[in-house]
N, C-alpha and C positions, 0 to 999 in steps of 0.2 A: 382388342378382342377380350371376352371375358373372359370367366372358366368356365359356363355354361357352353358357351359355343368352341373352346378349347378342349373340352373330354367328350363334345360331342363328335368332333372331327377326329378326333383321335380313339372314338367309339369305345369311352369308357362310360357314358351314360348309355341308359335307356332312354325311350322318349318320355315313358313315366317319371322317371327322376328327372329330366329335364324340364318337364312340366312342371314337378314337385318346386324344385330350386327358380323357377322364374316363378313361382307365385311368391316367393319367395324376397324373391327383389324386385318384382315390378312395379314400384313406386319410386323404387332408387333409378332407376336405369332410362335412360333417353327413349321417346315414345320410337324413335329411328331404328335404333338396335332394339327395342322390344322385338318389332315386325322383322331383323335380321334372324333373332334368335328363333322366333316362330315358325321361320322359310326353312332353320336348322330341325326342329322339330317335325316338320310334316316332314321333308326329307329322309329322317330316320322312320318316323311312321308306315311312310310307304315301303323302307328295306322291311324293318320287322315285318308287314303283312306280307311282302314277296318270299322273305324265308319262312314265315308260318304256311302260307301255301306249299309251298313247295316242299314242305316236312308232310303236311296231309295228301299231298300227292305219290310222294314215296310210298305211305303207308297202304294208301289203298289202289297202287298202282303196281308194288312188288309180284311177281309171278309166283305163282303156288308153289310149294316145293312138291 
């Protein structure tokens, strides 16, 4: 396992940095675990957009004081 897909499991990346850091190495890295670390990236992709909604949902779902 790499460190790309080691801090992504351990959710010390974003999916931005994780991005960043696989353009990074994707000439060194087996076209195999490319597609592993990509399956890690959508993965986090789709958390971040569940928690970005659901931060816009608080906001405009709070009841009036």
């Amino acid at each position: 396992m790499c460190i790309i897909c080691t801090d992504l499991i351990k959710e010390k990346l974003s999916s931005i940095e994780a991005r960043r850091n696989l353009g990074e190495m994707h000439t060194t890295a087996p076209k195999e675990h490319i597609l592993e670390i990509l399956k890690l990236i959508w993965k986090k992709e789709d958390q971040e957009a569940a928690e970005k909604e659901k931060a816009i949902d608080q906001i405009f779902h709070e009841p009036a004081d």
